[in-house]
N, C-alpha and C positions, 0 to 999 in steps of 0.2 A: 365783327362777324360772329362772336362764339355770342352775346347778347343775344342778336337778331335769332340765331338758331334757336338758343334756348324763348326766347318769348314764342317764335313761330308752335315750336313742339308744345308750348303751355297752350296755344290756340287752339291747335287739330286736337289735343288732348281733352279740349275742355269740351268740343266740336263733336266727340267720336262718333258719335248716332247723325249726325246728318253732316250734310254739305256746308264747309265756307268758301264763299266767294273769293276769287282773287282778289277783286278792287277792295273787298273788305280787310285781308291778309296785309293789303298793300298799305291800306290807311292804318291799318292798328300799326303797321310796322315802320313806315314811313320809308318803304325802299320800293324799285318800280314792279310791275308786272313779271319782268324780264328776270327780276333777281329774285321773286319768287321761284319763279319755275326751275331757277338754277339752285335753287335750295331745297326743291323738292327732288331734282335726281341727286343731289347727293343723299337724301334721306333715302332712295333709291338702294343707293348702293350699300348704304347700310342694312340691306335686306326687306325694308319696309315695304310692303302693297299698296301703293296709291292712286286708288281711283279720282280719274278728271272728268269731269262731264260740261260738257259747255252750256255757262248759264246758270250752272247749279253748282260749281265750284270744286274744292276736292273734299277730299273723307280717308283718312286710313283705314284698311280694312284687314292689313295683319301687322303687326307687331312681329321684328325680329325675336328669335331665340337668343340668341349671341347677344355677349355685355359690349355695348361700344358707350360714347360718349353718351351719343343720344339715345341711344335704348333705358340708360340709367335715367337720363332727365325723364322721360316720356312716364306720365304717372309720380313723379316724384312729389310727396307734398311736405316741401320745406320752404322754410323764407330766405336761410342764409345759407344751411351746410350743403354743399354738392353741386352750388351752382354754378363753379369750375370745377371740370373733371381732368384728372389728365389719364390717361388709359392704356396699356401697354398689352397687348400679346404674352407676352414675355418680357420679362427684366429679372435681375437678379432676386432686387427685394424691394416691395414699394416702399418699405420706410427709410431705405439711401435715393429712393427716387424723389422721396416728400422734403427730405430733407435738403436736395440741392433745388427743388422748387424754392423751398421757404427761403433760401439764402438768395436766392433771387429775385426775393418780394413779389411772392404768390400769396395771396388775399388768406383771410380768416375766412376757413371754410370750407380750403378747398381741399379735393378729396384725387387720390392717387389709388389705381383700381388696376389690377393685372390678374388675366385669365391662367396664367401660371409665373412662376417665381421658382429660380434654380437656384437661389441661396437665401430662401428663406431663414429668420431665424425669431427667438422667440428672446426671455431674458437669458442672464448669462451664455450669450451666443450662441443658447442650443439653435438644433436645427431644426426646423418649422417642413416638415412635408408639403409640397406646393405644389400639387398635381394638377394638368391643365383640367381646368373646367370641372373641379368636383367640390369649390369649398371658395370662401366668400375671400380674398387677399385683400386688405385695403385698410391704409393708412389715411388718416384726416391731420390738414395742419390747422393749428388754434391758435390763437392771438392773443389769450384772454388780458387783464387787469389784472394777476393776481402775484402776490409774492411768492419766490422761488419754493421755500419752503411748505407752502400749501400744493404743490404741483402732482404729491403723492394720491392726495384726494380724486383728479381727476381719471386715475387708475382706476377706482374704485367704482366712482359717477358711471365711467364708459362700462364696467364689469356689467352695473345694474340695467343699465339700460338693452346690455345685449341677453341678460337673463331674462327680462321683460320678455325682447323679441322673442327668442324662443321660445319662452313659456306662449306668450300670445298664437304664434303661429303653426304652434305643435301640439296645442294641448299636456306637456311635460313638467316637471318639474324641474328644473336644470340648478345644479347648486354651485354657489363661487367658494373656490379655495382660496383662501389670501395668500397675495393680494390681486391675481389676474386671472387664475385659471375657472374653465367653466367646465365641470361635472355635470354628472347623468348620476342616478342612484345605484347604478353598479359601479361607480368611484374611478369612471373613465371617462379621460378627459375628450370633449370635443372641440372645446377654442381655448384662445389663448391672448393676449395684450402685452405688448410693448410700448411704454410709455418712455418718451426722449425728449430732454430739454435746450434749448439754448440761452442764458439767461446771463445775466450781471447779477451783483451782491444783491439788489433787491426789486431787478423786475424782470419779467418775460420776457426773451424775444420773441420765444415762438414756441409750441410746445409741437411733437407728432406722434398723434398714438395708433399703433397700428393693431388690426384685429386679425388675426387668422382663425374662419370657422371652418369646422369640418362640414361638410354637405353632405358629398354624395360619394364619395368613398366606400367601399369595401375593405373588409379586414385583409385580402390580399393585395393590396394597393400600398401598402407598411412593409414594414423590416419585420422579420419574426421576433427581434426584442422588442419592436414596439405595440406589434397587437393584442398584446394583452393588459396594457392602458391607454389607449387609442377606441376612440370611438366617431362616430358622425352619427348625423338628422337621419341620414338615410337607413342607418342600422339601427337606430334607436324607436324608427318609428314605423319601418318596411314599408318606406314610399320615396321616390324620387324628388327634389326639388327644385322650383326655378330660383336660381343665383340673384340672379335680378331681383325678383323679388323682394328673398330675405334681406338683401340690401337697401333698397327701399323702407321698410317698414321699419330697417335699423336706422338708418339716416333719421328719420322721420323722429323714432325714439330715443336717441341720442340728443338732435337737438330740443325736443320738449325739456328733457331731463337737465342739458346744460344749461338753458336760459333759465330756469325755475333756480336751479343752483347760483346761479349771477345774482340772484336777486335777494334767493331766502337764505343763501348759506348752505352748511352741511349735513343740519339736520334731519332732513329727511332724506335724504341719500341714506345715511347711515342707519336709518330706519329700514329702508327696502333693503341696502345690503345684506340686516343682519336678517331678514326674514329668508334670504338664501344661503346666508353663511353653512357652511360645511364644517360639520363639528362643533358646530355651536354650541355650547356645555358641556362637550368631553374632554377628556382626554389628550392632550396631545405631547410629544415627546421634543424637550429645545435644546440641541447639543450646540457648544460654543467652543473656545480652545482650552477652555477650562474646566467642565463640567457639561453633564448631561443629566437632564433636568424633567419631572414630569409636574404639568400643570394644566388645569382647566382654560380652556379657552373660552372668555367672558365676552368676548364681539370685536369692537372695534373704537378706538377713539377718534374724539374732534379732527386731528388732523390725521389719523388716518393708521395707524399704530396699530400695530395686532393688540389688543388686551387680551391679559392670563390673571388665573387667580392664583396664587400660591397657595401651597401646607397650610401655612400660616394662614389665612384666611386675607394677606393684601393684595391688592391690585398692582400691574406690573405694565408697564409700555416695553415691547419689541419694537424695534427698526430694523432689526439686524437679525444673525443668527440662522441655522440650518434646525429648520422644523421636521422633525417627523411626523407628520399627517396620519401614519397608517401604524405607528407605532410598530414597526419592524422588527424592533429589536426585543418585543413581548416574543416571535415567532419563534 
C-alpha cells in the first residue's frame, strides 16, 4: 500500500500541468480503477485539491500546507532517503521514535518527522525547543557499511549538507560549531544534530541522526535564558518558510553528500566542513579536569577529531573535553 501511494504521488507529481488517465494510473500501478479512486480520496483528506474530469483523467491543483506523509513524498527528489516516512503530530522525540522503528527493521532510509516534539532534546540531553509547526524535527535512520569508530564522521557529513541547505535556500552564510551545531554570524545558533548508534565491536546496526532546525520561530517563542543564543531562518532572514520544503531540499542534499561519501571517503566532507567551520584559526579556550588550555583551532581530522595547534607549534586531536567557543573567561 505505502509503495503504490508513493509511486502514484511520483506520477500526478511528474503529471502536474496536465491530466492522467485512470486506465493509465492503473497500468503504471497495476491495481484497479476502483483502488485508484480510493487512493485519491485519501490524498483528499490529506488536504490535496483534485480535480477529475472524465476522459481527461485527474491533475492536482493544490498542494496541502501541512507536513503529512505524502505532502513530504509529493516533490521529493531522492532515490533512497525518505521513501518511508513515518509522521507524527506529536511525539515526544523523533529520535526515541526512529530508534524503536530501527529495532523493528525499518529500511535504510527511513525518515521519522513530527510537527511538534514535547521532549525534544539535543546532545548531552539538553532540551531541544519543539514548537508545533515552526522548525524542521526529523530523524533519518541509516544502515551504512561502516566501522563503529568512523560513526563520528557522519555528524559532520549531515552538519555540511544542512549548511549547504541553508546557505542554498537563504542566501546566508550559516557556520558549523564542532561538532553539530549550526550558527548565523551573530554566533546564534539555529539547528542542532544528534547522532546515535547501535553497533557491535566492529559494525553498524544502525545509526539515527536527528536534526532539529529552527524556522519560523520568534525570539518570544524561547525562555528569556535562551534568546539571546537562539536564533531561526525566519529572524535571520524576515521571511516565513514552508517546512516542507526545507525538508525536501535537505533530504535531497543529505543523500547526494552520503552516497558521494560511500564512495570517495572523507575527504571532501572535511573540505566543505572546514569552509563553514566556526573559528577556524582562532582562538579557542579547552578546559579538562586538569587544566585549562588556549589553542588555535586548525580544522578537523580524517576521522573527525577537533584539531588544535598548540604554544608549541604541534598539532593535537580532541575527542573529548569542554571547549570554550566564545572564550568567556577573557570577559
Amino acid at each position: 500500500m505505502e509503495s503504490t501511494r508513493n509511486k502514484l504521488i511520483q506520477l500526478l507529481a511528474e503529471n502536474k500541468e496536465s491530466y492522467i488517465s485512470g486506465q493509465m494510473l492503473s497500468d503504471q500501478l497495476h491495481i484497479s480503477r476502483s483502488a485508484i479512486w480510493k487512493h485519491m480520496k485519501e490524498l483528499e483528506r490529506d488536504g490535496y485539491e483534485i480535480e477529475a474530469k472524465s476522459k481527461r483523467g485527474y491533475r492536482i491543483i493544490k498542494s496541502p500546507e501541512k507536513i503529512t506523509e505524502n505532502t513530504i513524498l509529493w516533490g521529493l527528489k531522492t532515490n533512497w532517503l525518505g521513501k518511508k516516512v513515518i509522521h507524527r503530530e506529536m511525539t515526544s522525540s523523533t529520535q526515541i521514535l526512529a530508534h524503536q522503528a530501527a529495532k523493528q527493521n525499518e529500511g535504510h532510509g527511513t525518515i521519522v518527522v513530527a510537527d511538534e516534539q514535547t521532549t525534544g532534546r539535543g546532545r548531552m540531553s539538553r532540551t531541544w525547543h519543539s514548537k508545533k509547526g515552526s522548525g524542521m524535527w526529523l530523524s533519518m535512520i541509516l544502515k551504512p557499511e561502516l566501522p563503529p569508530y568512523l560513526a563520528p564522521q557522519l555528524t559532520l557529513l549531515t552538519a555540511v549538507a544542512l549548511a549547504d541547505t541553508i546557505s542554498e535556500i537563504s542566501n546566508t552564510k550559516p557556520l558549523i560549531k564542532w561538532p553539530n551545531d549550526i550558527l548565523f554570524s551573530n554566533q546564534k545558533k539555529c539547528a542542532g544534530i544528534l547522532t546515535e548508534l547501535q553497533a557491535e565491536q566492529d559494525k553498524i546496526q544502525y545509526v539515527v541522526i536527528g536534526i532539529g532546525l529552527n524556522v519560523n520561530q520568534e525570539l518570544s517563542d524561547w525562555p528569556d535564558e535562551i534568546q539571546e543564543r537562539a536564533t531561526s531562518l525566519s529572524i535571520e532572514t524576515n521571511k516565513q518558510w514552508e517546512i516542507q520544503s526545507i525538508m525536501q531540499h535537505f533530504l535531497s542534499e543529505f543523500e547526494q553528500t552520503y552516497d558521494n561519501y560511500m564512495v570517495k571517503g572523507f575527504s571532501e566532507i572535511k573540505k566543505r566542513w572546514e569552509a563553514y567551520g566556526f573559528k577556524l584559526g582562532e582562538l579557542i579556550t579547552i578546559q579538562n579536569l586538569h587544566e585549562t588550555r588556549r589553542a588555535i583551532f586548525s580544522g578537523i581530522a580524517e576521522d573527525g577529531a577537533l584539531l588544535i595547534k598548540n604554544e608549541d607549534g604541534s598539532l593535537e586531536k580532541l575527542y573529548s573535553g569542554e571547549i570554550d567557543w566564545f572564550n568567556k573567561g577573557d570577559r
